[in-house]
Structures are given as structure tokens and as C-alpha cells.
N, CA, C and O atoms as a CHARMM CRD file, in Angstrom:
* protein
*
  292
    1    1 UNK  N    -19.39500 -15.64500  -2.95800 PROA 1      0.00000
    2    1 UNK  CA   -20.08600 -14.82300  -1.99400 PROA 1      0.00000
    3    1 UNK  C    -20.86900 -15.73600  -1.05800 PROA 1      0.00000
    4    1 UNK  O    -21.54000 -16.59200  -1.63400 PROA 1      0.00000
    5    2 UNK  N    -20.91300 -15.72300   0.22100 PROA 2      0.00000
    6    2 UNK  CA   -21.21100 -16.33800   1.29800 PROA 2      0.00000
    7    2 UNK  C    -23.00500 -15.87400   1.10000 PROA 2      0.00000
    8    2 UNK  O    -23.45300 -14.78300   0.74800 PROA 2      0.00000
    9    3 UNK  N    -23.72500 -17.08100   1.45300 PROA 3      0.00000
   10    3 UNK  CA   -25.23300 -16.72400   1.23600 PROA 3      0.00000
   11    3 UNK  C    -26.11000 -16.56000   2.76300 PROA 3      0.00000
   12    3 UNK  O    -25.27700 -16.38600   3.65300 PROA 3      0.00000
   13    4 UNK  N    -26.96800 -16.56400   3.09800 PROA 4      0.00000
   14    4 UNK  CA   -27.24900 -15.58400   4.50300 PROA 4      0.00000
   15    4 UNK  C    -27.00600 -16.37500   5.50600 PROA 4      0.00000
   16    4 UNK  O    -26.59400 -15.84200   6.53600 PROA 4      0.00000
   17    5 UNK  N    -27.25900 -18.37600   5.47100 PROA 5      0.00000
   18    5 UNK  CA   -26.78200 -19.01400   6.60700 PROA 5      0.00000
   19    5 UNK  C    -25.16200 -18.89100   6.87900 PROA 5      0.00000
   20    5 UNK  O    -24.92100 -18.71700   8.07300 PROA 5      0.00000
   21    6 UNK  N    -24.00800 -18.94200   6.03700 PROA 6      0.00000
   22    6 UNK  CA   -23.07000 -18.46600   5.82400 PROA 6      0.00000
   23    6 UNK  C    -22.26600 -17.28700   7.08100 PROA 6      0.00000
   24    6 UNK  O    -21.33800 -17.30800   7.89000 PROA 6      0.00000
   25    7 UNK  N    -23.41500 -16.25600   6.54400 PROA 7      0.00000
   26    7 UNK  CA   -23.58200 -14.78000   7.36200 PROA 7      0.00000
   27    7 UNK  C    -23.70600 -14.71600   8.75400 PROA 7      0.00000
   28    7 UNK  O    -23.07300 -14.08700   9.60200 PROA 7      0.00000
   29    8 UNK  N    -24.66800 -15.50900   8.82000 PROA 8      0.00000
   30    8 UNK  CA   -25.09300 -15.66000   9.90800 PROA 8      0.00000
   31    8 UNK  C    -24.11800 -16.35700  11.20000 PROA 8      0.00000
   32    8 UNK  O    -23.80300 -15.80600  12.25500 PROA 8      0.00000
   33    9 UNK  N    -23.81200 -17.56800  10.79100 PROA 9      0.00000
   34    9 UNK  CA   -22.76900 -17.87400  11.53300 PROA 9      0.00000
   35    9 UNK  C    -21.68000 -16.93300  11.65200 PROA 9      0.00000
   36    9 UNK  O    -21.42900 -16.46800  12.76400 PROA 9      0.00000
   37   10 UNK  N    -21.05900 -16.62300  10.72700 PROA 10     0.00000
   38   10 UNK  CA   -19.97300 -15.51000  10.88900 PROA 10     0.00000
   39   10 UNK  C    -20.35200 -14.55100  11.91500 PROA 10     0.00000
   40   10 UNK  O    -19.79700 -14.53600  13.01300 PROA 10     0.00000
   41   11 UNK  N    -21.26100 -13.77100  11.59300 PROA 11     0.00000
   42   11 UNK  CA   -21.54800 -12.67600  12.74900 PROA 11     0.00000
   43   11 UNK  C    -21.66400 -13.36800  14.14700 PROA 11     0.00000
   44   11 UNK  O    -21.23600 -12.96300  15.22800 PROA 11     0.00000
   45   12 UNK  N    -22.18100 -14.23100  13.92700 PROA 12     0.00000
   46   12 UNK  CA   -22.73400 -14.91600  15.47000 PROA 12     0.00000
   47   12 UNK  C    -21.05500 -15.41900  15.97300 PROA 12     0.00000
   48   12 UNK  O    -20.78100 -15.24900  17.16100 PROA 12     0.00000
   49   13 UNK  N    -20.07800 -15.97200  15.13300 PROA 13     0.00000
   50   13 UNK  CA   -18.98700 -15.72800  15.88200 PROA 13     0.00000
   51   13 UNK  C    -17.89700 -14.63600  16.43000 PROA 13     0.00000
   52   13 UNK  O    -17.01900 -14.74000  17.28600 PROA 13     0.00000
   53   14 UNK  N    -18.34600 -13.42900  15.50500 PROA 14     0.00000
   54   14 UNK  CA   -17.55800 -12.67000  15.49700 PROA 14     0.00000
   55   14 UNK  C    -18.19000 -11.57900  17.31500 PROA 14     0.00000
   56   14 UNK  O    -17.57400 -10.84500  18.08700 PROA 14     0.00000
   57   15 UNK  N    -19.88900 -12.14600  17.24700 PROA 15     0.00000
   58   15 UNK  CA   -20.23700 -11.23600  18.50400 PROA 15     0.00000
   59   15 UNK  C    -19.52400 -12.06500  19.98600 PROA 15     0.00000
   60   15 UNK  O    -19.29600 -11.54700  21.07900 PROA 15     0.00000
   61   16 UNK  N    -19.25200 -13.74000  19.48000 PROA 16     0.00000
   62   16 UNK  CA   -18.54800 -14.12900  20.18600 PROA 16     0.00000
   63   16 UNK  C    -17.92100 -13.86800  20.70200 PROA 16     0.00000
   64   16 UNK  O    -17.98700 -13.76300  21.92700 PROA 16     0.00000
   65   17 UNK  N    -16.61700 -13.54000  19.70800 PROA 17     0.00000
   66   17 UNK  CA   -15.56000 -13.14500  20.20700 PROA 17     0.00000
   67   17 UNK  C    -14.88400 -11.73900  20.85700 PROA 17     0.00000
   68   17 UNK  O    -14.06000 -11.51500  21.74500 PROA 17     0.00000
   69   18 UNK  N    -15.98200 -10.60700  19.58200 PROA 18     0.00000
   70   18 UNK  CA   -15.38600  -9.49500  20.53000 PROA 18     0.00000
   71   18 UNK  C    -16.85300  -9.15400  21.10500 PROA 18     0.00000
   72   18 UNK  O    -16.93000  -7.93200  20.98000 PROA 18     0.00000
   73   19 UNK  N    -17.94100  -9.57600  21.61700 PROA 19     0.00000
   74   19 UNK  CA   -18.28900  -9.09500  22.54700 PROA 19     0.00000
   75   19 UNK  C    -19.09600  -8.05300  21.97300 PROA 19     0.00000
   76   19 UNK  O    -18.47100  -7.46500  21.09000 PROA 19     0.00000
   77   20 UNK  N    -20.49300  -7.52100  22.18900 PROA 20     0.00000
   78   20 UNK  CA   -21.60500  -6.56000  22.09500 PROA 20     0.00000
   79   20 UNK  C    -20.77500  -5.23900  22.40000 PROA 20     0.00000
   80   20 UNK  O    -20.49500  -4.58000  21.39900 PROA 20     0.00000
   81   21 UNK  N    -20.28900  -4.69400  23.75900 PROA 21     0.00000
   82   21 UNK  CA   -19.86000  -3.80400  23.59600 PROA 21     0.00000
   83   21 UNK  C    -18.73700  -3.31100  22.31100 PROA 21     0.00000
   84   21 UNK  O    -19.03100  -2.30700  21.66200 PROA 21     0.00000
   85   22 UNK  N    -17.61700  -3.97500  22.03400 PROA 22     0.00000
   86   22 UNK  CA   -16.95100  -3.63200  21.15600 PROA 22     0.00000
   87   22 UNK  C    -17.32700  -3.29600  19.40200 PROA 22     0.00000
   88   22 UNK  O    -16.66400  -2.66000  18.58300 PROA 22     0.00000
   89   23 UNK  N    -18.72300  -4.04500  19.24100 PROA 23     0.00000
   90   23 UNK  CA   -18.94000  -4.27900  17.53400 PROA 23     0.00000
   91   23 UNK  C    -18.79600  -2.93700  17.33400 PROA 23     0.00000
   92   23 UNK  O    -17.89800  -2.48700  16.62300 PROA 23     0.00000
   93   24 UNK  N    -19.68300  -2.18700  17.95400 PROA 24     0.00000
   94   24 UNK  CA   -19.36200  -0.50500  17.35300 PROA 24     0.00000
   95   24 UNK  C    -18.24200  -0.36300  17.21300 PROA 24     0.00000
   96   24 UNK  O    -17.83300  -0.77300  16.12700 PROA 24     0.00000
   97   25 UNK  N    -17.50800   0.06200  17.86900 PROA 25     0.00000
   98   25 UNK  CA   -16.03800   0.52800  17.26400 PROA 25     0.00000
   99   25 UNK  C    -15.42500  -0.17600  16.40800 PROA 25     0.00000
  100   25 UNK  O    -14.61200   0.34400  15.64400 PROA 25     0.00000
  101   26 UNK  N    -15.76200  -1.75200  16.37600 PROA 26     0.00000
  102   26 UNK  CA   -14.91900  -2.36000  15.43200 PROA 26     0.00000
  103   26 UNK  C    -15.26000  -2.03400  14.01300 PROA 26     0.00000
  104   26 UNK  O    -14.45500  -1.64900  13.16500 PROA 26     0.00000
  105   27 UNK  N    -16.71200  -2.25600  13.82500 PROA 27     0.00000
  106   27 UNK  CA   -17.39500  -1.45800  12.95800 PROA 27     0.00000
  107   27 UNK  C    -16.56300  -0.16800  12.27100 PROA 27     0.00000
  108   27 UNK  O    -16.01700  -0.10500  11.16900 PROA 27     0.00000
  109   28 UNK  N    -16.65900   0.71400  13.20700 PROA 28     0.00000
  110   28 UNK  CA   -16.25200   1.90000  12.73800 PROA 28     0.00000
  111   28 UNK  C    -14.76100   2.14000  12.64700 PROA 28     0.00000
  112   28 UNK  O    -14.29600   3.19600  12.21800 PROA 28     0.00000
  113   29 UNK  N    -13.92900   0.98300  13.12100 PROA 29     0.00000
  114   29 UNK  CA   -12.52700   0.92600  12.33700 PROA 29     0.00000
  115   29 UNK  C    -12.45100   0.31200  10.95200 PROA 29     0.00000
  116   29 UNK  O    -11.57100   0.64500  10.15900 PROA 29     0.00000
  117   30 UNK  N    -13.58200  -0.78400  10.60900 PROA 30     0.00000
  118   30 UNK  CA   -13.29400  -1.16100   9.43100 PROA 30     0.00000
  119   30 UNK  C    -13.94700   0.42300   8.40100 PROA 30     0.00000
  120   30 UNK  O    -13.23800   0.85700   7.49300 PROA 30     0.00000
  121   31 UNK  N    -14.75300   0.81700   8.59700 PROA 31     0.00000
  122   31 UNK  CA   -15.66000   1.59500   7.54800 PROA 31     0.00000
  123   31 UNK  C    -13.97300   2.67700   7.33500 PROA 31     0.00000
  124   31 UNK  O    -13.22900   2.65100   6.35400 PROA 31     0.00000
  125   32 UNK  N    -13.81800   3.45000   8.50500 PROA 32     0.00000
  126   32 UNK  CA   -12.19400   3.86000   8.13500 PROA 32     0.00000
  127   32 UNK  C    -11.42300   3.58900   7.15400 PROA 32     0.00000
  128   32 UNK  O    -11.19700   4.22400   6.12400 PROA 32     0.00000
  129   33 UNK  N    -10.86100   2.18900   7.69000 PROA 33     0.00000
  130   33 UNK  CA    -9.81700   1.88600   7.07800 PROA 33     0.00000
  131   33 UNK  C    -10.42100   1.74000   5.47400 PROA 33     0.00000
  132   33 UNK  O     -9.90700   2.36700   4.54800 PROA 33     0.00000
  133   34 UNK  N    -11.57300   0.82800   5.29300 PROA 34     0.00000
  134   34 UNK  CA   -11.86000   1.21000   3.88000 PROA 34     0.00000
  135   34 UNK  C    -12.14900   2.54900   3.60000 PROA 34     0.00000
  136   34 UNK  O    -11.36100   2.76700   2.68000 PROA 34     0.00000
  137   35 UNK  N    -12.70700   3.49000   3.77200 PROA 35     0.00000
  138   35 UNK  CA   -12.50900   4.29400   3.08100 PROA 35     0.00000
  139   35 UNK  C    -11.40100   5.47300   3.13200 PROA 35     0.00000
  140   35 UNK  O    -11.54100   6.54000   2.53500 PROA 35     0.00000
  141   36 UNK  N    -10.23000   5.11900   3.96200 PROA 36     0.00000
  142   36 UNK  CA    -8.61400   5.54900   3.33300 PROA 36     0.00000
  143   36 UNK  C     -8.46200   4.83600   2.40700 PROA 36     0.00000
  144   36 UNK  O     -8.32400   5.44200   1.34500 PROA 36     0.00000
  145   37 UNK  N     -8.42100   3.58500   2.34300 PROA 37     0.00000
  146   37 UNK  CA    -8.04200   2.85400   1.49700 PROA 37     0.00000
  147   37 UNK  C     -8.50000   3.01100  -0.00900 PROA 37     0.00000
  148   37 UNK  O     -7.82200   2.64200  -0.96700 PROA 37     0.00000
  149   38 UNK  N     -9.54600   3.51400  -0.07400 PROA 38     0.00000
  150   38 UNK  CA   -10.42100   4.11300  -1.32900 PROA 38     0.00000
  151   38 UNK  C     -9.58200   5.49700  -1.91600 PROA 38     0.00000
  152   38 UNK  O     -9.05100   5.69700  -3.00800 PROA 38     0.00000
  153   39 UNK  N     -9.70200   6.31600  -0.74900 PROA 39     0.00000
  154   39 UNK  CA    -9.00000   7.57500  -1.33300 PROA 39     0.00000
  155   39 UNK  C     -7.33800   7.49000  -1.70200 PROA 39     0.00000
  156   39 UNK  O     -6.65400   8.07700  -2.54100 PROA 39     0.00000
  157   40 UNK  N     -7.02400   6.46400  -0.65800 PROA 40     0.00000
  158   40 UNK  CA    -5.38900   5.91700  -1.14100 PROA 40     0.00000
  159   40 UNK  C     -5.24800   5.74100  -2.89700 PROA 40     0.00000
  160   40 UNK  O     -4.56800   6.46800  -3.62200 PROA 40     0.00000
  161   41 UNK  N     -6.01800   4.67200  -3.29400 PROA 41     0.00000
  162   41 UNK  CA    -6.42900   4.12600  -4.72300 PROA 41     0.00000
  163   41 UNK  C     -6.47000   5.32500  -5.22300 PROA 41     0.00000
  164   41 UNK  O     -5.63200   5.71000  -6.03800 PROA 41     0.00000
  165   42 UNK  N     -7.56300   6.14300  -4.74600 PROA 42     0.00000
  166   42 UNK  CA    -7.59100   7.22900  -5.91800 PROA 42     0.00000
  167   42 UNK  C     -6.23700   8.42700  -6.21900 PROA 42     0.00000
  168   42 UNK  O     -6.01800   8.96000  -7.30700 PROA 42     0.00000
  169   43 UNK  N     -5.73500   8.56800  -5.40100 PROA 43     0.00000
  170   43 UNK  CA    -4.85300   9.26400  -4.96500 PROA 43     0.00000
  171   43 UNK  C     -3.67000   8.36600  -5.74100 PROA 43     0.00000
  172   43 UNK  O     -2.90900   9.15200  -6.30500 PROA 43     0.00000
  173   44 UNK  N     -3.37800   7.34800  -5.89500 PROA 44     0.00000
  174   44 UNK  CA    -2.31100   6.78000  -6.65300 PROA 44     0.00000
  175   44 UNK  C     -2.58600   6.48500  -7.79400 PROA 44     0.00000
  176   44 UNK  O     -1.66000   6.22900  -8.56400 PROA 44     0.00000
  177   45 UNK  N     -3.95700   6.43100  -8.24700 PROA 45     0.00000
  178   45 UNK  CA    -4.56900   6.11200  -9.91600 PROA 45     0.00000
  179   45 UNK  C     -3.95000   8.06900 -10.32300 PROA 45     0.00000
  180   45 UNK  O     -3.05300   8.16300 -11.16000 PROA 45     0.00000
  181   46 UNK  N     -4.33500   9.00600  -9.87400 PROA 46     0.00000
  182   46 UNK  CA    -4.13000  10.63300 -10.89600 PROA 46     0.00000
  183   46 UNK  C     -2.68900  10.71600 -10.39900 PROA 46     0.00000
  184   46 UNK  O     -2.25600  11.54200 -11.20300 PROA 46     0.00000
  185   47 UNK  N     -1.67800  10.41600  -9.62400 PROA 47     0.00000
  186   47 UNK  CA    -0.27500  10.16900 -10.03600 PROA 47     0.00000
  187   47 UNK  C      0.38000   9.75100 -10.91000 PROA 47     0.00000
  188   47 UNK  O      0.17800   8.65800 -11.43800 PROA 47     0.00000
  189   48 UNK  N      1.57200  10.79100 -11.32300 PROA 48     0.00000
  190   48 UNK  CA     2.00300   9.77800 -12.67200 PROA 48     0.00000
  191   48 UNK  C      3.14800   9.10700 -12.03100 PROA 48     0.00000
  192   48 UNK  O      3.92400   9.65500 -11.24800 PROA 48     0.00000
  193   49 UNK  N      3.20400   7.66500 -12.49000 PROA 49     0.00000
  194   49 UNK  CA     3.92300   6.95400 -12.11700 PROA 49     0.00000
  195   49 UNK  C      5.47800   7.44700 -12.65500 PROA 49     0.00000
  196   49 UNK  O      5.73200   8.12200 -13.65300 PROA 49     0.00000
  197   50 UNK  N      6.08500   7.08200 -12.01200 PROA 50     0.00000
  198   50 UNK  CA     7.76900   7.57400 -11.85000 PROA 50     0.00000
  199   50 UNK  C      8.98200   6.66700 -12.54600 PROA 50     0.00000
  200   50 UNK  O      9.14400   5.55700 -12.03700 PROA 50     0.00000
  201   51 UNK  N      9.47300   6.87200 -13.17600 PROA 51     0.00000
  202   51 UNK  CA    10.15600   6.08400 -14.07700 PROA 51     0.00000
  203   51 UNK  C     11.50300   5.42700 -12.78100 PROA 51     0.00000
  204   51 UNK  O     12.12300   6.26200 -12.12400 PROA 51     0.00000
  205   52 UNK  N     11.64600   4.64400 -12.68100 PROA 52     0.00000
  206   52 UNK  CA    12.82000   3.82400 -11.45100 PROA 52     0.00000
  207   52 UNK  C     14.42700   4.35900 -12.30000 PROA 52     0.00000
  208   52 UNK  O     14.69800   4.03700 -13.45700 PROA 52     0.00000
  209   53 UNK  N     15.33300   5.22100 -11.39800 PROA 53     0.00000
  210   53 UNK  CA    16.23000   5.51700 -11.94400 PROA 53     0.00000
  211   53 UNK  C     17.49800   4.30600 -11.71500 PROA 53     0.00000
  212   53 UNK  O     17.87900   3.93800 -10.60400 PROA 53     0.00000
  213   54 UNK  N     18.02700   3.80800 -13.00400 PROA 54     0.00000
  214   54 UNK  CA    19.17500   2.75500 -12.47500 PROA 54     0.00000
  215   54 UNK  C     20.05200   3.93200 -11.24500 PROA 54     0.00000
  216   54 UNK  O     20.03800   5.14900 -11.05900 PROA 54     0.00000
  217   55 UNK  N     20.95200   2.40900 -10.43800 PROA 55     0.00000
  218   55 UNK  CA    22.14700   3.14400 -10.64300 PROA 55     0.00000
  219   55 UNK  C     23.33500   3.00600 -11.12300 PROA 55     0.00000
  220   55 UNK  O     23.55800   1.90400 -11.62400 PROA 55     0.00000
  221   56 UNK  N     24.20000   3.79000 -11.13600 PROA 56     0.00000
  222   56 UNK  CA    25.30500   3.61700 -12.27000 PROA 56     0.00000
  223   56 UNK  C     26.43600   2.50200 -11.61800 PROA 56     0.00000
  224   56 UNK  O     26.92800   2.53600 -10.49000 PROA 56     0.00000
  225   57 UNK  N     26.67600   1.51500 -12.69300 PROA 57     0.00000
  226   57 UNK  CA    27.82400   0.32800 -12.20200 PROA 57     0.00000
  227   57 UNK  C     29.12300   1.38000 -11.89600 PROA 57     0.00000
  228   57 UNK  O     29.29600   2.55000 -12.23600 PROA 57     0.00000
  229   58 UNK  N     30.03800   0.35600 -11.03000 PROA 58     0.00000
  230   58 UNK  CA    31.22200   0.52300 -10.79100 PROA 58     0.00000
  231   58 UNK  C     31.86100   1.12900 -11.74600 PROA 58     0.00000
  232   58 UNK  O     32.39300   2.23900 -11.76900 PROA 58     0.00000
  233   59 UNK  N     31.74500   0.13600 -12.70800 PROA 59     0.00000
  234   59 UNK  CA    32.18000   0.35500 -14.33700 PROA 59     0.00000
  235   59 UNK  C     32.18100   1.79900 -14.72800 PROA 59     0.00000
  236   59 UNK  O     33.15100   2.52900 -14.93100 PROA 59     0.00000
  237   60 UNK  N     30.54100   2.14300 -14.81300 PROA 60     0.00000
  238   60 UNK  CA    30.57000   3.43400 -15.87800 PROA 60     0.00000
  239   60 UNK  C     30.63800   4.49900 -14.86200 PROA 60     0.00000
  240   60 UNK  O     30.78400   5.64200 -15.29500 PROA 60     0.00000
  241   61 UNK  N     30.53100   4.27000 -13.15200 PROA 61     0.00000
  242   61 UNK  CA    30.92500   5.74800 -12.48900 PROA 61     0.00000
  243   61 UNK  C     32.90100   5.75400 -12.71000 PROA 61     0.00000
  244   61 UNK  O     33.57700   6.75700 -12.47900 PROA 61     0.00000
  245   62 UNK  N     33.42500   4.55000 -13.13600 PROA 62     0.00000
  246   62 UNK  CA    34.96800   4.37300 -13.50800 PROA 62     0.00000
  247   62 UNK  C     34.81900   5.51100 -14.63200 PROA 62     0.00000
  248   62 UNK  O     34.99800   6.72300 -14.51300 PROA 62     0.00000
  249   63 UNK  N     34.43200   4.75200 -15.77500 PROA 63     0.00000
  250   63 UNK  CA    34.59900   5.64200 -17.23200 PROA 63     0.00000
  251   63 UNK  C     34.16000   7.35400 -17.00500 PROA 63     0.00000
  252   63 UNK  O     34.68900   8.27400 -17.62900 PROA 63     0.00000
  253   64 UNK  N     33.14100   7.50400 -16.02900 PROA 64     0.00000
  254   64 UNK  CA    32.98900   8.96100 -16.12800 PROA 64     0.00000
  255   64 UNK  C     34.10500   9.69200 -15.27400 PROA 64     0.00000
  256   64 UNK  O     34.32100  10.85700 -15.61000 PROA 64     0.00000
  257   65 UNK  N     34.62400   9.33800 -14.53800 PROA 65     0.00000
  258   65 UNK  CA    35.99000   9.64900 -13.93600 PROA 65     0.00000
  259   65 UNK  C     36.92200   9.88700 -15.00900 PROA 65     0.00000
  260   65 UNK  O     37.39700  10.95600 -15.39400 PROA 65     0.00000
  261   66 UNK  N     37.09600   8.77700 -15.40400 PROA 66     0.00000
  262   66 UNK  CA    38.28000   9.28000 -16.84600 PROA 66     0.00000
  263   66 UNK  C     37.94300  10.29200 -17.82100 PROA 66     0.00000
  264   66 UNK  O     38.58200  11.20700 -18.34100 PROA 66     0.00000
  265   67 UNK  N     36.44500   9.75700 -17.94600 PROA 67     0.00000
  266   67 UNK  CA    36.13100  11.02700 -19.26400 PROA 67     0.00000
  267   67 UNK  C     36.41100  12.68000 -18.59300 PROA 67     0.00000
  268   67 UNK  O     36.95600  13.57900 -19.23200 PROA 67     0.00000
  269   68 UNK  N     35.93100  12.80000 -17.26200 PROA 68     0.00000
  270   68 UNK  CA    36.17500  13.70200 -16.69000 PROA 68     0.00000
  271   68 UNK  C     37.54600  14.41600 -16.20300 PROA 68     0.00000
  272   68 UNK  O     37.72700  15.58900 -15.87600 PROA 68     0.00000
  273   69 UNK  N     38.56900  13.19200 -16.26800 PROA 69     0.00000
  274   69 UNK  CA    39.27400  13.83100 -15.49300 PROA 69     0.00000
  275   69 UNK  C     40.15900  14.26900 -16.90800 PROA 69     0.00000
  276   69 UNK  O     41.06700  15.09700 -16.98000 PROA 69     0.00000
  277   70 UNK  N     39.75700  13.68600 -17.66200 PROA 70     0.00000
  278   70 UNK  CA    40.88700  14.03900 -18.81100 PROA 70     0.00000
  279   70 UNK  C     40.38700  15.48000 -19.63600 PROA 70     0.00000
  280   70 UNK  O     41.04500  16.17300 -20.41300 PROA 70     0.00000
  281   71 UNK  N     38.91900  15.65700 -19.14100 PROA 71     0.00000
  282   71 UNK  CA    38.68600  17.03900 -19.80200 PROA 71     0.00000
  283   71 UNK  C     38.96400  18.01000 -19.25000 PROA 71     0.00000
  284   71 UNK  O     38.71100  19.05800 -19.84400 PROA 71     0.00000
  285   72 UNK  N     39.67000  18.09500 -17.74200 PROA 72     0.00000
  286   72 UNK  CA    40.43300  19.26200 -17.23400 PROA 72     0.00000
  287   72 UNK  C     41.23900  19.36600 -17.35400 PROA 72     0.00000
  288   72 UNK  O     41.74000  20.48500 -17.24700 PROA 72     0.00000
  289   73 UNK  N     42.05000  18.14700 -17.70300 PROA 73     0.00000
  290   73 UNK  CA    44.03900  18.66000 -18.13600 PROA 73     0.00000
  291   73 UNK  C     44.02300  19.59700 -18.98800 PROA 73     0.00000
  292   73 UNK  O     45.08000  20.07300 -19.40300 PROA 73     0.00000
């Protein structure tokens, strides 16, 4: 964790760069995006995770063809 001289510089470059008028809004895009990002988390923690379905080889969509086709003759 960065201690307040640290801080200090940082901000003092960041008013640099974007400028007094902009901090507000920039401000208020980060507070946003973190807190979607919060409800995102929560929102994927009470989901139940989804089991990944294979898919079936060449092979065994072959064998179910045969098994199939031989149970309609």
C-alpha cells in the first residue's frame, strides 16, 4: 500500500494529465465501474456453476448411428 507521499505524487500526476475539469467524471466512472463490478461478483458467487458439456467424438456420434440404425430394421 502506497503511503501519503506516494499519494500524493500520484494525484498530482493524474490532475496533470486529465486536467481539473475532467477529475469529476473520471471519478465517477471509476466509483461505477466498481460498483458493477461488485454486483457482477455477487451475482456470479449465488449462481450455480454449470457443469461444461463434452462433445461427442467422431467415434461415438459413429457408434450411435449404428446402434441406431440397427434398432429400426
Amino acid at each position: 500500500m502506497p503511503g501519503a507521499p506516494e499519494l500524493l505524487i500520484i494525484l498530482a500526476i493524474v490532475f496533470l494529465v486529465f486536467g481539473a475539469s475532467r477529475l469529476p467524471h473520471l471519478a465517477r466512472s471509476l466509483g461505477k465501474a466498481k460498483s458493477e463490478f461488485h454486483e457482477g461478483m455477487k451475482e456470479g458467487a449465488t449462481e450455480k456453476p454449470e457443469q461444461p458439456q463434452e462433445e461427442p467424438t467422431a467415434e461415438a456420434a459413429a457408434e450411435a448411428d449404428k446402434t441406431s440404425d440397427g434398432a429400426q430394421s
